[in-house]
C-alpha positions, 0 to 999 in steps of 0.5 A, a space after each residue: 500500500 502506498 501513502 495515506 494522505 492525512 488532511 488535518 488541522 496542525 495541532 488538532 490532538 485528535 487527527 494527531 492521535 488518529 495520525 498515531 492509529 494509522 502509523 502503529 498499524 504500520 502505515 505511511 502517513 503524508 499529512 497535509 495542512 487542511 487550512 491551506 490546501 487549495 481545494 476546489 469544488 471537484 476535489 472536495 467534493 470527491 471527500 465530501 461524498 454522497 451522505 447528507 450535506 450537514 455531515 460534511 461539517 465540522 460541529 466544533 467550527 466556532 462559526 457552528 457552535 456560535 449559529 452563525 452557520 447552520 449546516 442545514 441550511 445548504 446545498 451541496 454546492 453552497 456547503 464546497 463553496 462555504 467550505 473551501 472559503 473558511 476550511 474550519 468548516 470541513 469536517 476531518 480528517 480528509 484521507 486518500 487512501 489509494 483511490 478512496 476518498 474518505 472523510 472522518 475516522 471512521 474506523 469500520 470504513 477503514 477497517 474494511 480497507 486497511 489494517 487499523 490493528 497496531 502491532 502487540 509492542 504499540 497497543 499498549 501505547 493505543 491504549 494508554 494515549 487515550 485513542 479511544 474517542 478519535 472524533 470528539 473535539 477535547 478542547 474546552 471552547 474549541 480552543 484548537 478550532 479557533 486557533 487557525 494554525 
């Protein structure tokens, strides 16, 4: 298998703890700033996919959380344009693995693609690291998610 490309905020603790599954099960991992990819609408929209639009956002996107974005309230197009103007709101990680576009940790889609399985010398590092909860923003007030870089 080749590179796993990891779109990612810098500095967001769960895509770097979700950086962490991906490489104790042996893969390579190419991480890219999502902030400053210069996305287009076909790119995007290939992560984005086929599920309901408001999914595709990131709940904890201070402009979500304050209601000043109601991931509802749009069409898909409208969703690539909002998000490729303010990436915070795209939901993370992005992840090409070969010619699958994914958007999320998810670990049963990735499982079904890819080894998730850590080697026995790294599960207890999984363990101890608290990489059981891949997808919940820990920060109180978003902290991470206001913080641009």
């Amino acid at each position: 298998m080749g590179t796993i490309l990891f779109y990612e905020k810098p500095g967001c603790q769960n895509n770097i703890r979700q950086k962490n599954i991906l490489e104790l099960s042996g893969h390579a991992v190419e991480s890219v700033n999502l902030l400053r990819h210069p996305w287009t609408k076909k790119e995007l929209s290939a992560y984005l996919g086929v599920k309901p639009v408001a999914e595709c956002f990131n709940m904890a996107a201070p402009a979500i959380k304050s209601g000043d974005v109601n991931p509802s309230a749009f069409t898909k197009e409208e969703a690539l344009e909002m998000m490729i103007k303010e990436p915070l709101l795209i939901r993370r990680p992005l992840l090409k693995i070969e010619n699958h576009y994914i958007q999320g940790f998810d670990r049963a889609v990735l499982q079904n693609l890819i080894n998730l399985k850590p080697d026995e010398d790294s599960e207890h590092r999984v363990e101890s690291s608290g990489m059981n909860d891949l997808n919940s923003c820990h920060h109180n007030n978003n902290a991470s998610c206001i913080n641009k870089e």
